[in-house]
N, C-alpha and C positions, 0 to 999 in steps of 0.2 A: 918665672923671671923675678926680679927683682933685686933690691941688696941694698944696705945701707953703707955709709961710709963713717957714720958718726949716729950712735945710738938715739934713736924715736924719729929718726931722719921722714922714714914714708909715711907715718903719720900727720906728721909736722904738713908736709909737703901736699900730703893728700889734702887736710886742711885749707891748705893756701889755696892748691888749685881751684879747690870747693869754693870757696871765698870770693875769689877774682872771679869765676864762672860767674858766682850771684851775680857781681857791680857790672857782668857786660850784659846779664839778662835782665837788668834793672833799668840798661841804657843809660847808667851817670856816670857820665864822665871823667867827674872831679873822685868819686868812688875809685872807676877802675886805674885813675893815674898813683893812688894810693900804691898802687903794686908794680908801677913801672920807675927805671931807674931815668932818667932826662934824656941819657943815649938811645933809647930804647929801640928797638928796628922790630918789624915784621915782617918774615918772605913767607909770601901767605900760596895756596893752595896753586895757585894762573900763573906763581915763581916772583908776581909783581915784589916791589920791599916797598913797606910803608915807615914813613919814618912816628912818632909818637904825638908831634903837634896832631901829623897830618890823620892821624886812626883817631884821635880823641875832637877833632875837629868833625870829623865823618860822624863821631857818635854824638857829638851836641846837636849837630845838624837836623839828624834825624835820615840823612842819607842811608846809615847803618843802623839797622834795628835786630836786635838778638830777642827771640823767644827761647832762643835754648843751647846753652854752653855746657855740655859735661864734658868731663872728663877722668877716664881713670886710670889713677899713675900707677904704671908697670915696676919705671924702676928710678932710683934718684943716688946718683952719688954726688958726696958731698968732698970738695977738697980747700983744705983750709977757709979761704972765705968765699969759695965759688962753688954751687951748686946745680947738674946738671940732672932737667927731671923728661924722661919719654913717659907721655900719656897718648892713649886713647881714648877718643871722645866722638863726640854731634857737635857739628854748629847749625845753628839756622835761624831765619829770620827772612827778613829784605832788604837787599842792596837797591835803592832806588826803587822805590814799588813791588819790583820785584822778587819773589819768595825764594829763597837759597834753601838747602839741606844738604850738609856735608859731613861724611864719616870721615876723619882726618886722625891722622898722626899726628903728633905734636912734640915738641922737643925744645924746651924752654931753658936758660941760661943765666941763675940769678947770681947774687955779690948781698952779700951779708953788708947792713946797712945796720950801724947797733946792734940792738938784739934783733931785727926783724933781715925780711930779704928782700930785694928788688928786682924784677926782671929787666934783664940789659936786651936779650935776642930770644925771637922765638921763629921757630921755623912751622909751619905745616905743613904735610903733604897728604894728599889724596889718601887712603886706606881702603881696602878691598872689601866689602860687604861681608 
């Protein structure tokens, strides 16, 4: 699978995911909002949507704790100033004490910001072992 839209596109991208994975296994906040656009939404795994305050509010908290975000991007097209990336990956951690571990789909939706990007939407869904 894969394919570029704009040359170094899946490396670039592969990068980034790398990047943002570290700032949510790092649990900073102010880190992982580096990579989010203000808009930013998440319909996570339960279908819930979180809005940006309210995920990086979980992650200051301490509510939401990440031991481990990979991800590895299958494919990324890139169209004019909008770039869409499906990765697979883990998440896991603890939501509220309790220990999560998720194989998930992921399907992130960024907007070229200068030279860098920003994620506006990102979707998960459950992924089949």
């Amino acid at each position: 699978m894969g394919g570029d839209d704009e040359p170094g596109a899946s490396a670039a991208f592969a990068a980034l995911l790398r990047d943002w994975g570290a700032a949510i296994v790092a649990n900073d906040a102010p880190a992982i909002d580096r990579f989010l656009d203000p808009g930013w939404t998440l319909v996570g795994t339960d279908g819930a949507v979180q809005d940006r305050a309210g995920f990086l509010g979980l992650v200051a908290s301490g509510e939401l704790v990440h031991t481990r975000m990979s991800a590895e991007l299958v494919s990324v097209r890139v169209h004019d100033g909008v770039a869409v990336t499906l990765a697979r990956g883990v998440s896991a951690g603890a939501w509220c004490g309790a220990p999560f571990r998720d194989e998930e789909w992921s399907v992130d939706t960024f907007v070229r910001h200068g030279s860098g990007w920003r994620c506006v939407h990102t979707v998960v869904v459950p992924a089949s072992r």
